[in-house]
N, C-alpha and C positions, 0 to 999 in steps of 0.2 A: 404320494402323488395324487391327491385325493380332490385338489383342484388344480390339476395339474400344472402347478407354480414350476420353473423351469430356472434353477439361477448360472447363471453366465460365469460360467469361471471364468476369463478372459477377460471379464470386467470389472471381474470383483475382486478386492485389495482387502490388507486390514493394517491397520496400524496402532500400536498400542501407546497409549499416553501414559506418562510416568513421569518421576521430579528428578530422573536422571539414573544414568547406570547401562547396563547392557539390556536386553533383552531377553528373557527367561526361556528356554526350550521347548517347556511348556507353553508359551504363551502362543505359538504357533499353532493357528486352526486349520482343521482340512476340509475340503469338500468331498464326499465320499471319501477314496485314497487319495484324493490331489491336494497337496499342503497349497495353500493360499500364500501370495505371493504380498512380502510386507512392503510398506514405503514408508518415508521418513516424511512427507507431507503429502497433504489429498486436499482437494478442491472440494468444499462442499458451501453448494449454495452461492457460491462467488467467492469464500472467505478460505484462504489456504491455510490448514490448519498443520499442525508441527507436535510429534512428539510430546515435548516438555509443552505443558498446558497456558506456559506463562512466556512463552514468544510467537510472534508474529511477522518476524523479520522478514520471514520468504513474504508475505502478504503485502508489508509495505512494500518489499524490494518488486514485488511482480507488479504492484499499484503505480509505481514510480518510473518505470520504466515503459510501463503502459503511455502514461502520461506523458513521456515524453516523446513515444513514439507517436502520439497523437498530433504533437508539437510540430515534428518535425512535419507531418503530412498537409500542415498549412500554410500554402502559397503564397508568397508577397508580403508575407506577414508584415514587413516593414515600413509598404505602403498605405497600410490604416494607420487611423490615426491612433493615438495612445491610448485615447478613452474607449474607442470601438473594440480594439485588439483586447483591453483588462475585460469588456462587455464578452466579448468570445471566452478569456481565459475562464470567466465563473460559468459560462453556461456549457461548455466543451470539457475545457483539460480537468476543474474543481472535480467535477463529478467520476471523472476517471480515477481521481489520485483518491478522494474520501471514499469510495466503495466499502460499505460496512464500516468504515469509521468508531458510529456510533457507539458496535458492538465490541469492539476491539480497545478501544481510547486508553481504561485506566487499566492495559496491561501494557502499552507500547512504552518502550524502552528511550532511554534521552538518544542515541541515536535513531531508533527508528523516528522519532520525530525528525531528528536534523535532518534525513533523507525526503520526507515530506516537505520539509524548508524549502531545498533545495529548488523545490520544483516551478514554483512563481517566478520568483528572480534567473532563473533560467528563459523562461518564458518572457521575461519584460527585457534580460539581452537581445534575444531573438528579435522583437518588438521593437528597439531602440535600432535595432542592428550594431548594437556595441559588442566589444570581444567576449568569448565565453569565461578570458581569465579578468575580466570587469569583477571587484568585490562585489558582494551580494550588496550590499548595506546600500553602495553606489548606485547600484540597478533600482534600488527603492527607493533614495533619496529624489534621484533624475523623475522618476513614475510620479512622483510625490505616492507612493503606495504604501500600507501597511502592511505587515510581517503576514504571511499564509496562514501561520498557525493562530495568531490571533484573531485574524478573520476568522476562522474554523470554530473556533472560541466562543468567537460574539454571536455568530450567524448559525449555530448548530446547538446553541449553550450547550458545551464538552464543559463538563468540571475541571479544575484546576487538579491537578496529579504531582505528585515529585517531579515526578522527566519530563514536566512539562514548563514546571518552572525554572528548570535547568537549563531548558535550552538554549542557543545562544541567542536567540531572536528576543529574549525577554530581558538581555543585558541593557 
């Protein structure tokens, strides 16, 4: 205690990454006698990280849902016009949904993409005021808009990846 640094058990988690299996007995740390309490994902920096090194699901899944809660908190949404409403969705909902994007991209999986999909064309029903079981394709044709992720593509240059080219938005 020698500069008298003080760490917060109550705060402090560990979690160990590995390419799958149980967790080893061992790999359990203590503080003084207090085992340290493990989790299965932790928020660092904004980016929720997971066990296995190679998903990101919770990350999109909490980005996604952010996103739409963001969606839903804007009023009259159906009274702008179509071009004002897409002007909100890149400066508002975009940035809620790509959070860390950049550092995440060539591990995200073809569904965690489709769940990113999702999120525009939710937004331009909203927008139309068309039903939520409106096809996506519909909601983009009607917008005259182009796919999320290929915006994300063009406007961020994201490399092209397997699960990216699989998606459906690239059929």
């Amino acid at each position: 205690m020698e500069n008298e640094f003080k760490i917060n058990s109550n705060k402090t988690v560990q979690m160990v990454f590995k390419k799958g299996g149980r967790t080893a007995a061992s790999d359990n740390l203590k503080l003084g006698e207090e085992s340290i309490r493990m989790v299965n994902k932790f928020r660092y920096l904004g980016i929720t990280l997971q066990p296995t090194t190679k998903s990101f699901s919770a990350h999109v899944q909490e980005r996604a849902a952010a996103a739409i809660r963001a969606m839903c908190s804007i009023k009259d949404i159906t009274s702008l016009k179509l071009v004002t409403a897409m002007k909100l969705f890149a400066s508002v909902i975009t940035p809620i949904v790509t959070y860390g994007i950049e550092l995440i991209w060539e591990k995200l999986s073809t569904s965690d993409l489709e769940r990113l999909e999702k999120v525009k064309p939710r937004f331009i029903k909203k927008a139309l005021g068309a039903s939520k079981y409106t096809p996506n394709r519909m909601a983009y044709m009607l917008a005259r808009e182009t796919f999320f992720l290929e915006d994300l593509r063009q406007r961020i240059l994201l490399p092209a990846t397997e699960s990216s080219k699989s998606t459906k938005s690239n059929e």
